[in-house]
N, C-alpha and C positions, 0 to 999 in steps of 0.2 A: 504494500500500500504506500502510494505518494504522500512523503511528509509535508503536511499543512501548517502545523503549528496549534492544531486545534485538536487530534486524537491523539492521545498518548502514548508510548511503550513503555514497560516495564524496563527499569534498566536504565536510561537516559538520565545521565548524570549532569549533562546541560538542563534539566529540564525537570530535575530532581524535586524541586522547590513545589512545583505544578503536581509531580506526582504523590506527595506526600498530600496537599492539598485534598486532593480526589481522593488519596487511600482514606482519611480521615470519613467521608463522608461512608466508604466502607465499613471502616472499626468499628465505628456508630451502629450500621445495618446489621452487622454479627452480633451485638450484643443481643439484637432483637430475632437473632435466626435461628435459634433453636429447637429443633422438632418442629417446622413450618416449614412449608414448603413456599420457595419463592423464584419472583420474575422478577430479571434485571432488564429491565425495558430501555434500549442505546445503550447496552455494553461494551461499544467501540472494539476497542483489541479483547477484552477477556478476561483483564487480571483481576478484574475488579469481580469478578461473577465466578472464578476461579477461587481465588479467596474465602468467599462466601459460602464453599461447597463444603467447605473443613467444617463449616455450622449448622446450615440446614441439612434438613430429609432430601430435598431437592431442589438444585437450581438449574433454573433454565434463561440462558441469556441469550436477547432478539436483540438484531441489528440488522443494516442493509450492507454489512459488509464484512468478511468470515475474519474469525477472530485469530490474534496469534499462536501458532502452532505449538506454546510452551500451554496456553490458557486451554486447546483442544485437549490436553494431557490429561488435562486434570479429570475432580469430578461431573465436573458441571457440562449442561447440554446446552448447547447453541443453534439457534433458529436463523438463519438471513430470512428477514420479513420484513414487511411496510406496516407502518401502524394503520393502514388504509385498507390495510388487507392480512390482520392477527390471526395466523391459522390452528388458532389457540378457543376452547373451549369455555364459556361462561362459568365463572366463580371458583375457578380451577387456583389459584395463590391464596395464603395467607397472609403472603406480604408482597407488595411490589414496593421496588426501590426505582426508582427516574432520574440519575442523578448529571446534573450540565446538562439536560435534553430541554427544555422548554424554552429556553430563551433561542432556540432555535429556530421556531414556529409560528408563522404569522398568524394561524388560526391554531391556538391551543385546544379548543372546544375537544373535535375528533379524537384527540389523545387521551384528555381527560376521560371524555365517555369510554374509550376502549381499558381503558386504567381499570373504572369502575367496573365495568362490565366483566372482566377476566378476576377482580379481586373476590372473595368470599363475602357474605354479608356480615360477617363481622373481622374481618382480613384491614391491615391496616399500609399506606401507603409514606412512603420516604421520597421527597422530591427535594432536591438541592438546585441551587442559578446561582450565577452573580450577584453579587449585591451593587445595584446599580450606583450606589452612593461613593462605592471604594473602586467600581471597574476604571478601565482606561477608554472603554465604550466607541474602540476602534474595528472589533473583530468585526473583519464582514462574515463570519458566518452567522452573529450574533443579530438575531431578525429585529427582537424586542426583550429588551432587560428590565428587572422589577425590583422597585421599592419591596418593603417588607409589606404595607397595609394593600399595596398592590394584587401582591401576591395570595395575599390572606384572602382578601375580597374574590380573585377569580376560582381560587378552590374552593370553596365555599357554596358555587355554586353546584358543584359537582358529588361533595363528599360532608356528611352532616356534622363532621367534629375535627375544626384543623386548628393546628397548635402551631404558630411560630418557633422558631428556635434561630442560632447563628451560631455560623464560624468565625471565630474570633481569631486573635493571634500572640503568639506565646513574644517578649521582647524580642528574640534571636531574628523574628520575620520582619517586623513593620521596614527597617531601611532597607532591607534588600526589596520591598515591594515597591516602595516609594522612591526608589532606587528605578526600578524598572519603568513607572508612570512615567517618571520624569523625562526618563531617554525617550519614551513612546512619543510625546509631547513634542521633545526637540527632533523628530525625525519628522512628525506629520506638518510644522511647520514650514518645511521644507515644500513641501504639498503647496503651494501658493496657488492652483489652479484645479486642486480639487479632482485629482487624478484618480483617487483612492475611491470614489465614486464612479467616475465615467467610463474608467479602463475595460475591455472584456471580462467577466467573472473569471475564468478561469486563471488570467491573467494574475488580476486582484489576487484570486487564492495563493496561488504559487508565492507571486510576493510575501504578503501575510506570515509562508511558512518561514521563507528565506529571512524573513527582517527578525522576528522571533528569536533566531538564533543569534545574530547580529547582536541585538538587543540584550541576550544571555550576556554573548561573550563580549560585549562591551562595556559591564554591569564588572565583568572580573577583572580588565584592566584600566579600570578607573583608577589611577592616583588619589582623589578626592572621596571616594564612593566606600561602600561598603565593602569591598574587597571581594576574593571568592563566594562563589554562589555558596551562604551556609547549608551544612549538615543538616538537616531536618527531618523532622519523620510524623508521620499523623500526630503526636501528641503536641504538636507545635500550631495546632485549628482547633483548641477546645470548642466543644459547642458549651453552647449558653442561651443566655436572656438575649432576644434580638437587641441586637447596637447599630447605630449607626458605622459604625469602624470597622463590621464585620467585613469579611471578605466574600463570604458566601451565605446565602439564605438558603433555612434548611424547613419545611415546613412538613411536619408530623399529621 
């Protein structure tokens, strides 16, 4: 799979920061996976639904695109599907987990209804985003990003008991994030005619992946900056009480 900058690998030590990030919202999912059986709805590569397998009865992760051949290994079963077309049975999870999929989607609705519809009736759902307050809100693959009461309001319409939560960040992260906005910033400036926009999609994408790294590896040779991308690992995104600071909205 052509690197974007926006699906992750296992492994990726540039990119390390991002993947502890996303394992976080895992850690979280395993405590809740115990004798349930669950759906990892956008599983991208794997690792994350692969993980998950150590905990649950059963996991099954869907995507439009086959997962990495370490994440095929494991326990878990993978599905390449459209949520347009879930070849997946009514009320079949005890848990679905969503996690970075919704800010993807210009019409959320269909996902939601298919969420609910494959969840049990008393099966409960984990959905993670952006938090629009802390992004850098340049990803074009990024349709539409949410506030926390945002976010609260459109599941609400879909599921009868949703709980806000957030990813926070341990001190070791905030410079190196803020660190990254900032280069984001100084690059799109550059942009003086709004390229980032106009260019062919595919184009746009490729770029996106190629700057990403740029932006890592320019984050490590700063004189001024935070230095090497820190060590980090899911314990460095406690979840908590939503903040504005979080990095991620995690919504139960």
């Amino acid at each position: 799979i052509a690197f974007t900058g926006e699906r992750l690998h296992a492994g990726s030590r540039l990119f390390g920061v991002d993947l502890a990030r996303h394992r976080a919202a895992y850690a979280f999912a395993a405590q809740q996976a115990a004798g349930r059986t669950l759906l990892d709805l956008g599983c991208g590569s794997g690792y994350g639904a692969a993980s998950l397998a150590d905990h649950a009865t059963l996991v099954v992760g869907v995507d439009r695109v086959r997962p990495d051949p370490a994440s095929r290994r494991s326990r878990a079963r993978f599905v390449r599907a459209d949520i347009a077309a879930m070849p997946i049975a009514d009320a079949s999870f005890d848990l679905v987990v969503s996690f970075q999929v919704i800010e993807h989607l210009e019409d959320p609705g269909p996902y939601l209804t298919a969420i609910a519809r494959m969840l049990k009736p008393d099966g409960s759902v984990l959905v993670t985003t952006p938090n629009l307050l802390t992004s850098d809100r340049v990803n074009p693959f990024h349709v539409h990003e949410y506030e926390s009461e945002e976010l609260r309001s459109l599941l609400a319409r879909h599921f009868g008991d949703v709980v806000l939560r957030g990813f926070g960040m341990t001190p070791r992260v905030p410079a190196y994030h803020h660190a990254r906005l900032a280069r984001i910033a100084k690059i799109m400036r550059l942009d003086v005619l709004g390229l980032h926009r106009r260019l062919p999609r595919p184009v746009i994408e490729f770029a996106f992946g190629q700057l990403a790294k740029v932006v890592r590896r320019g984050i490590q040779s700063q004189s001024d900056g935070p230095g090497p991308i820190p060590d980090v690992s899911e314990r460095d995104f406690p979840v908590g009480e939503p903040a504005d600071d979080d990095i991620d909205l995690l919504a139960v």
